[in-house]
GUVO-137526 format. One record per residue: x, y, z of N, C-alpha, C in turn; residue number from 1; chain. Coordinates in Angstrom, 3 decimals. Layout:
+----------+----------+----------+----------+----------+----------+----------+----------+----------+------+-------+
|       nx |       ny |       nz |      cax |      cay |      caz |       cx |       cy |       cz | resi | chain |
+----------+----------+----------+----------+----------+----------+----------+----------+----------+------+-------+
|        X |        Y |        Z |        X |        Y |        Z |        X |        Y |        Z |  NUM |     A |
...
+----------+----------+----------+----------+----------+----------+----------+----------+----------+------+-------+
This chain:
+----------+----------+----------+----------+----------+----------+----------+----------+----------+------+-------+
|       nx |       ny |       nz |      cax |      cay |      caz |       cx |       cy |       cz | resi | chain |
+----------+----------+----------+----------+----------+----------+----------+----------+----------+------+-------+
|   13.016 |   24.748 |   64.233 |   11.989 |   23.879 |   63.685 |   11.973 |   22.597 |   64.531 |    1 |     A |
|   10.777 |   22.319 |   65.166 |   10.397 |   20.949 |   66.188 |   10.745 |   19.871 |   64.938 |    2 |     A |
|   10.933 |   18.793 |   65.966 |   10.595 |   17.365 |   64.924 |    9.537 |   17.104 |   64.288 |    3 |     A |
|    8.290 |   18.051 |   64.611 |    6.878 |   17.743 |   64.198 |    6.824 |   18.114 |   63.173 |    4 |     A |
|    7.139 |   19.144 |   63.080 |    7.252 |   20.507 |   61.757 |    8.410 |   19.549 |   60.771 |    5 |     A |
|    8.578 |   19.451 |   60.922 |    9.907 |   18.016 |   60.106 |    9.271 |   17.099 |   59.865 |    6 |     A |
|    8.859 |   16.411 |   60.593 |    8.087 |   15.386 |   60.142 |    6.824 |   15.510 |   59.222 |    7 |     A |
|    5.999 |   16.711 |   59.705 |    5.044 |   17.500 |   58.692 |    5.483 |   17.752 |   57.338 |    8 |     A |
|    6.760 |   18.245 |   56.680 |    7.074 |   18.550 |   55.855 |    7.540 |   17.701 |   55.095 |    9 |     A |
|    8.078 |   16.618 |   55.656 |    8.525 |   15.207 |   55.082 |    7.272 |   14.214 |   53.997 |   10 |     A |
|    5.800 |   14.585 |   55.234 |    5.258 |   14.024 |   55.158 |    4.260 |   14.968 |   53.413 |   11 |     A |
|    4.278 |   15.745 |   53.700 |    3.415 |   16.969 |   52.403 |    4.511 |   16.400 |   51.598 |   12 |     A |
|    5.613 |   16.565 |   51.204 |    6.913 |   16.132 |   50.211 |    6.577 |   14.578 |   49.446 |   13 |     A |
|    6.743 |   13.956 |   51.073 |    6.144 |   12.016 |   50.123 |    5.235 |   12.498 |   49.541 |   14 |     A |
|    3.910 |   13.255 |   49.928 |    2.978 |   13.176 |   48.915 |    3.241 |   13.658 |   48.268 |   15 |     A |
|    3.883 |   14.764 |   47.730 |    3.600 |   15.759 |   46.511 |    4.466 |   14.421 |   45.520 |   16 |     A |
|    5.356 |   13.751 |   46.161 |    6.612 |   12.911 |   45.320 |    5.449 |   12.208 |   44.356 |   17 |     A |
|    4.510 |   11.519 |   45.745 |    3.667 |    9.992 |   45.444 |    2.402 |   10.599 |   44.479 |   18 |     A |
|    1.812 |   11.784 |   44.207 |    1.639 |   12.431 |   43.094 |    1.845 |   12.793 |   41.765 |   19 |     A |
|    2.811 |   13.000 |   42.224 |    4.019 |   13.011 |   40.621 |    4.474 |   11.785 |   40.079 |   20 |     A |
|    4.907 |   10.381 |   40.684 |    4.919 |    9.579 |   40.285 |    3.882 |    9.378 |   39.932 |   21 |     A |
|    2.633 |    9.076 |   39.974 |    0.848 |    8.665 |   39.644 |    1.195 |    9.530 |   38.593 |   22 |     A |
|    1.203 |   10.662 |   38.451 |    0.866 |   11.457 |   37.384 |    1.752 |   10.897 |   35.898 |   23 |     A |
|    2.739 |   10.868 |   36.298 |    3.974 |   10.301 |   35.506 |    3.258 |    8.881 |   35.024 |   24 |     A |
|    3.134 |    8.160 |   35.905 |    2.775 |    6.428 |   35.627 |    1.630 |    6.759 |   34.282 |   25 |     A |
|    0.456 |    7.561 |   34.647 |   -0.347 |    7.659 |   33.684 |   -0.041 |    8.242 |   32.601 |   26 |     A |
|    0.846 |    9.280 |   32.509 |    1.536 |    9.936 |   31.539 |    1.972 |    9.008 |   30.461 |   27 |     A |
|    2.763 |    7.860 |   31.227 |    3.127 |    6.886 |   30.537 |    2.988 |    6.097 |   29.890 |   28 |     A |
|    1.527 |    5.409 |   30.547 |    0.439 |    4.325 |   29.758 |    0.147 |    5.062 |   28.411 |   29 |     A |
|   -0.570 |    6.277 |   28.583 |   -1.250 |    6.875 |   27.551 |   -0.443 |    7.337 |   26.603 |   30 |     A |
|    1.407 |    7.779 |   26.691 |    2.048 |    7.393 |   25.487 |    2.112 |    6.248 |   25.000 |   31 |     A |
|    2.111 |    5.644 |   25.769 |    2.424 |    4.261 |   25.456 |    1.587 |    3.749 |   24.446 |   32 |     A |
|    0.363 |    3.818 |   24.907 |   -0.840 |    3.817 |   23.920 |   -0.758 |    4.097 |   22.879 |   33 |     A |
|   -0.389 |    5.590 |   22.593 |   -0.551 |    6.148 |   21.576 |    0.384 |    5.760 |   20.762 |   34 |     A |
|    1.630 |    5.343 |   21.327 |    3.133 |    4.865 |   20.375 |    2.731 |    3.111 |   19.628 |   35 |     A |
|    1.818 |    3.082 |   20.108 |    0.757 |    1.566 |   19.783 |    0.383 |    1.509 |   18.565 |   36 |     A |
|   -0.331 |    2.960 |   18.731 |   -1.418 |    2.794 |   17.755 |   -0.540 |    3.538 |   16.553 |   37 |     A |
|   -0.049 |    4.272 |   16.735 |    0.738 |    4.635 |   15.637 |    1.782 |    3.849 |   15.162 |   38 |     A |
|    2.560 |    2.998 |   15.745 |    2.667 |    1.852 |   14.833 |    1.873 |    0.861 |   14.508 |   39 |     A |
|    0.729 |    0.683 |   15.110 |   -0.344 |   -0.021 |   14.152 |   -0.293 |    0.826 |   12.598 |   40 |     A |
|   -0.644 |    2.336 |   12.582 |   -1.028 |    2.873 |   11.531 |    0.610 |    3.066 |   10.539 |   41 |     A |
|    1.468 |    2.363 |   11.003 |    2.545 |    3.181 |   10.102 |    2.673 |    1.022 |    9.994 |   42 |     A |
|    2.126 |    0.355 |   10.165 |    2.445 |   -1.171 |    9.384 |    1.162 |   -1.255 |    8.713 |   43 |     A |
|   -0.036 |   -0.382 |    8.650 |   -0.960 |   -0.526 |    7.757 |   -0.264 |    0.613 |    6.471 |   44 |     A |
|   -0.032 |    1.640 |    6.793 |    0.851 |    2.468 |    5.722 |    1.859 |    1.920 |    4.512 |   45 |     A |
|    2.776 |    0.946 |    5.532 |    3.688 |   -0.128 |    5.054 |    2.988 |   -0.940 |    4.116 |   46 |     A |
|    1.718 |   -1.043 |    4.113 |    1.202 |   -2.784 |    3.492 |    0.577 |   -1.560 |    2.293 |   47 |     A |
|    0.252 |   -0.494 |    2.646 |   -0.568 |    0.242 |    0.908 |    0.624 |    0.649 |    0.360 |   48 |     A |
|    1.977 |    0.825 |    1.125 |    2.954 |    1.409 |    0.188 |    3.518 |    0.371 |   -0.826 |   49 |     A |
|    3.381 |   -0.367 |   -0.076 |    3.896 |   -2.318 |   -0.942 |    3.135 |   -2.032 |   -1.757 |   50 |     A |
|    1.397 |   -2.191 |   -1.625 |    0.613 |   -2.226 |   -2.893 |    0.851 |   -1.456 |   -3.840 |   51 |     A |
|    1.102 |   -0.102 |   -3.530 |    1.263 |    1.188 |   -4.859 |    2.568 |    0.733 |   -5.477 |   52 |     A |
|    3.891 |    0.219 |   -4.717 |    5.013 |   -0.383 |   -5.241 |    4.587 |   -1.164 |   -6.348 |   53 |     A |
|    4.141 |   -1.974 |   -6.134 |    3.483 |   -4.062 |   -6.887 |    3.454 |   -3.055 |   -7.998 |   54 |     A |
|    2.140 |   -2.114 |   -7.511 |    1.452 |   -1.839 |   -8.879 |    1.737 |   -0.992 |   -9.504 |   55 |     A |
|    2.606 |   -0.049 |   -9.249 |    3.985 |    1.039 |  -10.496 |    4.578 |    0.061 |  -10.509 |   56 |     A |
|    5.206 |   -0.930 |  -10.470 |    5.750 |   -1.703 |  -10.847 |    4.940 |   -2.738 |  -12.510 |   57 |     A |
|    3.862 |   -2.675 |  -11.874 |    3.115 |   -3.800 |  -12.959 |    2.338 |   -2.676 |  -14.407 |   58 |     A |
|    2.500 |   -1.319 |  -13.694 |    1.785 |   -0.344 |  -14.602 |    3.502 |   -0.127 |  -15.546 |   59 |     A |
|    4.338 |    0.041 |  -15.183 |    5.827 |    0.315 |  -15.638 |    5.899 |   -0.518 |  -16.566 |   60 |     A |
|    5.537 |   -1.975 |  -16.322 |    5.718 |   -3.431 |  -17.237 |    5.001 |   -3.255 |  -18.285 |   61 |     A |
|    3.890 |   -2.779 |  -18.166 |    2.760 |   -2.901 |  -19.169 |    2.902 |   -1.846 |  -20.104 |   62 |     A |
|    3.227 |   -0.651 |  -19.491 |    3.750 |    0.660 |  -20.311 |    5.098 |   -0.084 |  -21.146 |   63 |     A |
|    5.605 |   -0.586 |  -20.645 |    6.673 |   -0.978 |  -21.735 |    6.629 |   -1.959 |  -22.759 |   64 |     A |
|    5.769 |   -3.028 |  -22.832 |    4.837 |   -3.795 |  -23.246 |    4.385 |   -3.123 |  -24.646 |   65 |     A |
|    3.746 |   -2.045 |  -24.242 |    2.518 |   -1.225 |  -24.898 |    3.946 |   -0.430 |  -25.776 |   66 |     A |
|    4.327 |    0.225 |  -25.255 |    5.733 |    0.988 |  -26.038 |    6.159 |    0.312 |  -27.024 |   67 |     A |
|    6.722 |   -0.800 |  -26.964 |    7.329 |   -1.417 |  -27.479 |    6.146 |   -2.156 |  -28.965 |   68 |     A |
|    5.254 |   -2.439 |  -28.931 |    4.183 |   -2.329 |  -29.755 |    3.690 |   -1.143 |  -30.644 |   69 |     A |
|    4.386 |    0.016 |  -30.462 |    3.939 |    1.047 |  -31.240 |    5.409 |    1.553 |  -32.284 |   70 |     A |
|    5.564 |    1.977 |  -33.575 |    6.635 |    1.881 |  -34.718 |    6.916 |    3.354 |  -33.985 |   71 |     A |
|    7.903 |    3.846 |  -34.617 |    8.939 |    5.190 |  -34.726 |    7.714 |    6.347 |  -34.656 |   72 |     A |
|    6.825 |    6.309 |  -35.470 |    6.111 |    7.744 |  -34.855 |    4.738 |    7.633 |  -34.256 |   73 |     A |
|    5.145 |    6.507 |  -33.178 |    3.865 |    6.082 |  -32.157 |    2.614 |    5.679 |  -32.548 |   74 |     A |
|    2.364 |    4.829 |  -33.999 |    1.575 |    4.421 |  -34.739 |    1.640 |    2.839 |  -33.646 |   75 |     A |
|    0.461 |    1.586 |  -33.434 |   -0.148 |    1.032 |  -33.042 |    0.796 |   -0.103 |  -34.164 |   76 |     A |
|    1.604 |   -1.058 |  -34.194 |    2.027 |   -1.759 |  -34.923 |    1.063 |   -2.882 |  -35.331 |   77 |     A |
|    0.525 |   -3.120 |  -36.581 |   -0.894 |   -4.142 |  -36.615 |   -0.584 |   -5.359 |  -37.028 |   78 |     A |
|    0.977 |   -5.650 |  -37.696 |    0.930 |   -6.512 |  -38.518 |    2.805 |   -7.209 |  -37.758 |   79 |     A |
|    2.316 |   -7.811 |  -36.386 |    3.539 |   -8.507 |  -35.622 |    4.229 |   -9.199 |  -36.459 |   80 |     A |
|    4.036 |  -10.108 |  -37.721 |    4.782 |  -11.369 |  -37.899 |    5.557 |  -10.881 |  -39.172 |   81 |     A |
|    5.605 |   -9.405 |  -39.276 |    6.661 |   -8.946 |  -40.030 |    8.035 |   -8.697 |  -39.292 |   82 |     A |
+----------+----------+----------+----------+----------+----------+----------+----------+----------+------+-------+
């Protein structure tokens, strides 16, 4: 094999390398992207899971509220200041 033929093959190789890196680089952005946006969507997830929390929380309060207002066989208690 001449030096040419060497040097030829060197030269097809950088490129196929300088290809694959490009390919890779873009590979990368566009996870990248996507690892973006999906934690955008998993801190909007976060903020409705808080809300449904608050509010089994405030529905729990009120159910007990309400419970606690009704006598031994779930009759509506009418007359508190007994």
């Amino acid at each position: 094999m001449t030096i040419d033929e060497r040097l030829d093959r060197l030269v097809e190789r950088h490129e196929a390398l300088a290809q694959t890196v490009e390919h890779l680089t873009l590979n990368i952005e566009a996870t990248n992207r996507s690892v973006n946006k999906m934690a955008q969507s998993i801190d909007k997830m976060a903020g409705m899971m808080n809300e449904i929390i608050h509010g089994t929380a405030l529905l729990l309060s009120r159910s007990n509220t309400h419970d606690a207002l009704l006598d031994e066989h779930g009759k509506r208690i009418t007359k508190l200041e007994e």
